[in-house]
C-alpha positions in Angstrom: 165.3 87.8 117.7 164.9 84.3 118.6 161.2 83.1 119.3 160.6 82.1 122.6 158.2 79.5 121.8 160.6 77.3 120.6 163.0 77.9 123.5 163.5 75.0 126.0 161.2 75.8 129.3 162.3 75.4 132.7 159.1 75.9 134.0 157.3 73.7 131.3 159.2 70.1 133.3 158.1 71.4 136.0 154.1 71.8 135.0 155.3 68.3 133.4 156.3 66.6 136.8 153.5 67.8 138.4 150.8 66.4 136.1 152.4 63.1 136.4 151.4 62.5 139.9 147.8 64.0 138.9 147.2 61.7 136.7 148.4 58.5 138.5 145.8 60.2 141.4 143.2 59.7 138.8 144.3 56.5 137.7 144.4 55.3 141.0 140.5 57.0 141.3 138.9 55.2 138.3 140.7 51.9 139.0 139.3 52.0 142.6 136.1 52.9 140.6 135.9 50.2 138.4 136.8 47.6 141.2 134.3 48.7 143.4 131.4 48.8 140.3 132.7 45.0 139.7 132.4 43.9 142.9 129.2 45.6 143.3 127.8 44.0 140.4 129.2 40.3 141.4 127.9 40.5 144.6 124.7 41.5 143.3 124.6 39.1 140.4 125.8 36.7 143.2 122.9 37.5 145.7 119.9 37.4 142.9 121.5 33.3 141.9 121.5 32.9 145.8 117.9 34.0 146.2 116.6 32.4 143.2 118.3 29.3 144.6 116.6 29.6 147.8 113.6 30.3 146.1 113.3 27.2 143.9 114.3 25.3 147.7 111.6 27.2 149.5 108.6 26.7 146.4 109.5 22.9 146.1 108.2 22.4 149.2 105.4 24.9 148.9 103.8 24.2 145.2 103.7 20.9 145.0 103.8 17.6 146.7 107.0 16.8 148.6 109.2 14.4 147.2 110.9 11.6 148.4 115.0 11.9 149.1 115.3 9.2 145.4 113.4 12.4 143.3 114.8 15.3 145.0 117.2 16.8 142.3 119.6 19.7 142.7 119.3 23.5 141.8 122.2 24.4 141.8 123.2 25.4 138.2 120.2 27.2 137.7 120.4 30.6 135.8 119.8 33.5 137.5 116.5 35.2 136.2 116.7 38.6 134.4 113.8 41.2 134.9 111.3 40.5 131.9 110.3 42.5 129.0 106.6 41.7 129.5 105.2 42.0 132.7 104.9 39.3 135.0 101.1 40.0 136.0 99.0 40.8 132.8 95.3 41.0 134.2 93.6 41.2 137.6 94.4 38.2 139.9 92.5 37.8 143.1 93.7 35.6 146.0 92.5 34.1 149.5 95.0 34.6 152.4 94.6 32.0 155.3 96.4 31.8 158.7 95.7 28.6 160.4 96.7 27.6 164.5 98.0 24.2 163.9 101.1 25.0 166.6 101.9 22.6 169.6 99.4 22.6 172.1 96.8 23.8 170.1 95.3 20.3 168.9 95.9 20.5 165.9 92.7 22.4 165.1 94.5 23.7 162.1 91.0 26.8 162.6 91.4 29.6 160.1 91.5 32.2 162.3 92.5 34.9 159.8 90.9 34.8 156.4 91.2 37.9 154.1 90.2 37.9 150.4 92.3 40.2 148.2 92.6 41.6 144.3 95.3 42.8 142.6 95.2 44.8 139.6 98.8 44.9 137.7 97.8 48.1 135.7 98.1 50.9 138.6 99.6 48.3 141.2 96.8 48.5 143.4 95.1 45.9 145.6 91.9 45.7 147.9 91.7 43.4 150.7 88.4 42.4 152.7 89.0 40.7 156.5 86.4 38.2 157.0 85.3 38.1 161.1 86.2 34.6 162.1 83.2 34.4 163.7 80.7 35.4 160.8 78.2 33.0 160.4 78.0 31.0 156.7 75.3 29.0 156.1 76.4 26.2 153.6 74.2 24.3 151.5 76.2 21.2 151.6 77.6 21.5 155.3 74.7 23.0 157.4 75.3 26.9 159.5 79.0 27.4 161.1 81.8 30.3 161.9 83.8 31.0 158.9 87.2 29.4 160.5 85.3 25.9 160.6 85.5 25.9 156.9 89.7 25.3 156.4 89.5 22.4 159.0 86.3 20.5 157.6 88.0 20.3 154.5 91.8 19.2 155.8 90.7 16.5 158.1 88.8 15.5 154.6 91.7 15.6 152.8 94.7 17.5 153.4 96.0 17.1 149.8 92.9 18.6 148.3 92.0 21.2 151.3 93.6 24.3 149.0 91.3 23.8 145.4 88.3 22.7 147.7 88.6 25.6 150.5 89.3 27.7 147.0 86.0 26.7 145.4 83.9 27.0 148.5 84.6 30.9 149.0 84.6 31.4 145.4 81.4 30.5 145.5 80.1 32.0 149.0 81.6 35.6 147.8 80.5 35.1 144.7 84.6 36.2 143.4 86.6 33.5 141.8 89.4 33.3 143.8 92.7 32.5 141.6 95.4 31.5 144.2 95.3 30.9 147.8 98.0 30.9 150.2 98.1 29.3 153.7 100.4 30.7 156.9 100.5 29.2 159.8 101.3 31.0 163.2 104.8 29.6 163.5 105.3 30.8 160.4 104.2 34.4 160.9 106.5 34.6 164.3 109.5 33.5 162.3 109.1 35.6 159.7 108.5 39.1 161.6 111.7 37.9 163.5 113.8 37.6 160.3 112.8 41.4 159.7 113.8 42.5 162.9 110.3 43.1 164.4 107.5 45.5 163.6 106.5 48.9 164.9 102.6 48.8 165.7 100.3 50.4 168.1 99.3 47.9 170.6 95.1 49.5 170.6 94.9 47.9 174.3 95.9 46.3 177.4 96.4 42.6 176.2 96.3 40.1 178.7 95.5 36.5 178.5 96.6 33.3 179.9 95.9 29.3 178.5 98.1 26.5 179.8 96.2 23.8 177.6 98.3 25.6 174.3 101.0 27.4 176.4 99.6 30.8 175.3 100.4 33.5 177.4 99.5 37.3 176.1 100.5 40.6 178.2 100.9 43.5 175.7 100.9 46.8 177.4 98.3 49.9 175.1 101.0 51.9 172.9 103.2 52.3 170.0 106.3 49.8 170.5 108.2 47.0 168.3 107.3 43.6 168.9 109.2 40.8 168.0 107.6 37.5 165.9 106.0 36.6 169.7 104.7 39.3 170.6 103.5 40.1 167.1 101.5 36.3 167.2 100.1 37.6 170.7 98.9 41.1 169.1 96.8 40.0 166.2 95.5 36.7 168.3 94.3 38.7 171.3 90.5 38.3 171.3 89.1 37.8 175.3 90.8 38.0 179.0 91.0 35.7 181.7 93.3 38.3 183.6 91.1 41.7 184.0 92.1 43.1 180.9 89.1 44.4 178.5 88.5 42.0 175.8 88.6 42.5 171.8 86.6 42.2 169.4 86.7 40.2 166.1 86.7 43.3 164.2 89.6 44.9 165.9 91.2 41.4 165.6 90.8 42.0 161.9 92.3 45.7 161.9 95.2 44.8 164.1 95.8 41.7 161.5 95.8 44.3 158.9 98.3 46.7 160.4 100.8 43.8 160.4 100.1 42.8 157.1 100.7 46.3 156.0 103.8 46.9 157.4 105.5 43.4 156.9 105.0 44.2 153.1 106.8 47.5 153.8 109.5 45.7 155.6 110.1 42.9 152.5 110.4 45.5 150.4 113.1 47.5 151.8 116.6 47.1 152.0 116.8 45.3 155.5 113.8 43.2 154.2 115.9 42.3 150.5 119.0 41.4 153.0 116.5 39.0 154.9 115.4 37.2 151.9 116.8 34.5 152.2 116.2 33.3 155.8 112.6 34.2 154.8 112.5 32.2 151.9 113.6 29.1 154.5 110.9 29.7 157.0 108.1 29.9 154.2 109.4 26.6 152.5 108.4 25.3 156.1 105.5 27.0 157.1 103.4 28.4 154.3 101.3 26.2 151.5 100.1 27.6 148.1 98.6 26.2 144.5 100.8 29.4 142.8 102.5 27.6 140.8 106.4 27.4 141.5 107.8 29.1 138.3 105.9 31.9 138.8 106.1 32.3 143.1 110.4 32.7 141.8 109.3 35.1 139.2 107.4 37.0 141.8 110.0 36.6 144.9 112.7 37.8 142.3 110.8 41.1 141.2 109.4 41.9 144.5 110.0 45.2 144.7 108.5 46.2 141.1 105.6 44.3 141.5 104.7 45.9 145.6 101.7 47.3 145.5 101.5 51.3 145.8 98.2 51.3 147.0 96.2 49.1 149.3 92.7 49.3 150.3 92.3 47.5 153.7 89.1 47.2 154.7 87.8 44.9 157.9 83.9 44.1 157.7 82.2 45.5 161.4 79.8 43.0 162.8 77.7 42.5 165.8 78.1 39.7 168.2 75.1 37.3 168.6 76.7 34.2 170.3 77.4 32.0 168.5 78.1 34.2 165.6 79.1 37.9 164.4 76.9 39.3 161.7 77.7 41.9 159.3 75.4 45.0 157.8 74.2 44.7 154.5 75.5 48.0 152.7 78.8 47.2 154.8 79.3 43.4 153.0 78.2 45.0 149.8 81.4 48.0 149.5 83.7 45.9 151.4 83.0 43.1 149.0 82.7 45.3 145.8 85.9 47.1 146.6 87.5 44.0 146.0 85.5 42.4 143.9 86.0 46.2 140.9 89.6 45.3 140.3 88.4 42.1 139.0 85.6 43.7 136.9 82.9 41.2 138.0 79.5 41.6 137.7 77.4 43.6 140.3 77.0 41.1 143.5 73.6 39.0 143.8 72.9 40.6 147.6 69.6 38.2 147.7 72.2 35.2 147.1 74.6 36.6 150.2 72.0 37.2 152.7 70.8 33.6 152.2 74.5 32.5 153.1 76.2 35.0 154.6 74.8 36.7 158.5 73.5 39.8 157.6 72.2 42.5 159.3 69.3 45.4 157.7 71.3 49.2 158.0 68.7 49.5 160.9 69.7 46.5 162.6 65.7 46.3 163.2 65.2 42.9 161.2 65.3 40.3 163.5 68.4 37.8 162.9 67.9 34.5 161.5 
């Protein structure tokens, strides 16, 4: 009896011709695999060296003096940046965040009409942020009693080269929180920017309507939740009184609505139709935005955006009380709002006696009589 395992199998070409085509299928599968994986890490690997290319563009301009066309030097065999072992924020930084109206039209007032001081602490990846009212009245020992948005201009029409470290060292001071970096915006800037990213969905808290020829302003916002482009946007967080029978705002909503936009354009930067953006962004704030970070480590930062986002924010917009000229603030409301910011940093408890000589304050009671 012959064994039929050794016997020649019709059937076993056939299993053999059919496996053949199987495997060229899955040939075919992890070729189209690997290609895609490639080109999915060239274009990404091509995309960080674009960015950080844009970046070291962008932070020329914004870190340090501009140079002339004779010292300008090129960027483009730069290496593109891995993510670091260590991490790029070690302690507790804290920073002031300026937006100043120097657009056409305005006259050049360059006023600081937004003004927020905020902390970040690297170990949970939480910041605090305080709004200062524009209005709030400071009392300076050096420069007499004015609003808090005279401050930024006093010192650039001093000196424009030295306006960051002084305006720096005077709210330092003032809020008794040494401030490590500060960063200037100005309007056009914001507009361009929120354009790049498509617009933002806010709720518009009112009717908005507002009219000045003199700067070519002209504000008409309807109440609702809507997305408003980089105009509109400008308008929203501007909006303060009416000439056109719409109620007027206050500086603390001012400072809430400011807030909201802040909030979300971080969300938007850190997404992926923000990352796509990055580099038209990167163009507008080599234009519009100013800063004493130094450049090295704004690339570091821009490059590891994402990682380094913050997953909690504490927003937090001081309420005041109008008294023309000024806005003053309650005590116990200066002192959390302050201290929320000021914990992060682990400072000292603040010196209230010191504040209320500077700072308009108010008793709980609102009974004391204003200075």
């Amino acid at each position: 009896m012959q064994d039929k395992s050794l016997e020649p199998n019709a059937g076993g070409q056939q299993d053999s011709a059919q496996a053949k085509p199987k495997s060229r299928i899955w040939r075919k599968i992890i070729i189209s695999v690997a290609i895609a994986s490639t080109t999915f890490i060239v274009g990404s690997g091509a995309f960080a060296g674009y960015l950080y290319y844009k970046a070291n563009q962008a932070f020329d301009k914004i870190s340090a003096p501009e140079e002339t066309e004779d010292a300008q030097q090129p960027v483009a065999d730069v290496e593109t940046p891995v993510q670091p072992a260590e991490p790029l924020v070690d302690k507790p930084i804290s920073f002031l965040l300026t937006g100043v109206d120097n657009r056409e039209g305005s006259g050049g007032t360059m006023n600081a009409d937004v003004l927020m001081l905020a902390s970040y602490d690297p170990a949970d990846k939480s910041a605090a942020l305080m709004s200062v009212p524009r209005d709030l009245r400071i009392a300076s020992d050096d420069h007499g009693t004015h609003k808090a948005n005279y401050f930024f201009p006093y010192y650039y029409n001093k000196d424009k080269d030295s306006v960051i470290p002084n305006v720096k060292a005077f709210y330092s001071d003032l809020l008794q929180t040494p401030v490590d970096y500060m960063v200037v915006v100005d309007f056009d800037g914001l507009r361009e920017i929120v354009d790049a990213l498509g617009g933002l969905d806010l709720n518009v808290d009112m009717d908005m309507r507002y009219i000045d020829s003199a700067d070519g302003t002209n504000i008409n916002l309807k109440q609702g939740q809507q997305k408003l482009g980089g105009k509109e946007v400008l308008d929203f967080v501007r909006y303060r009184k009416s000439n056109q029978g719409t109620e007027e705002s206050s500086d603390m909503a001012r400072n809430e609505r400011q807030q909201q936009v802040l909030t979300q354009m971080v969300d938007k930067m850190s997404s992926l139709s923000g990352i796509s953006q990055w580099g038209n962004i990167l163009d507008i704030v080599g234009e519009h935005i100013r800063t004493d970070i130094p450049k090295d480590t704004l690339v570091d930062w821009i490059i590891n955006y994402r990682s380094m986002k913050p997953q909690s924010l504490n927003l937090n917009a001081l309420d005041g009380v109008w008294d023309s000229p000024y806005i003053y603030v309650p005590e116990s409301d200066l002192n959390a709002k302050l201290s929320a910011v000021r914990a992060k940093l682990a400072l000292p408890a603040l010196d209230m006696e010191d504040l209320k000589d500077h700072i308009g304050t108010l008793k709980d009671d609102k009974s004391e009589e204003r200075p």
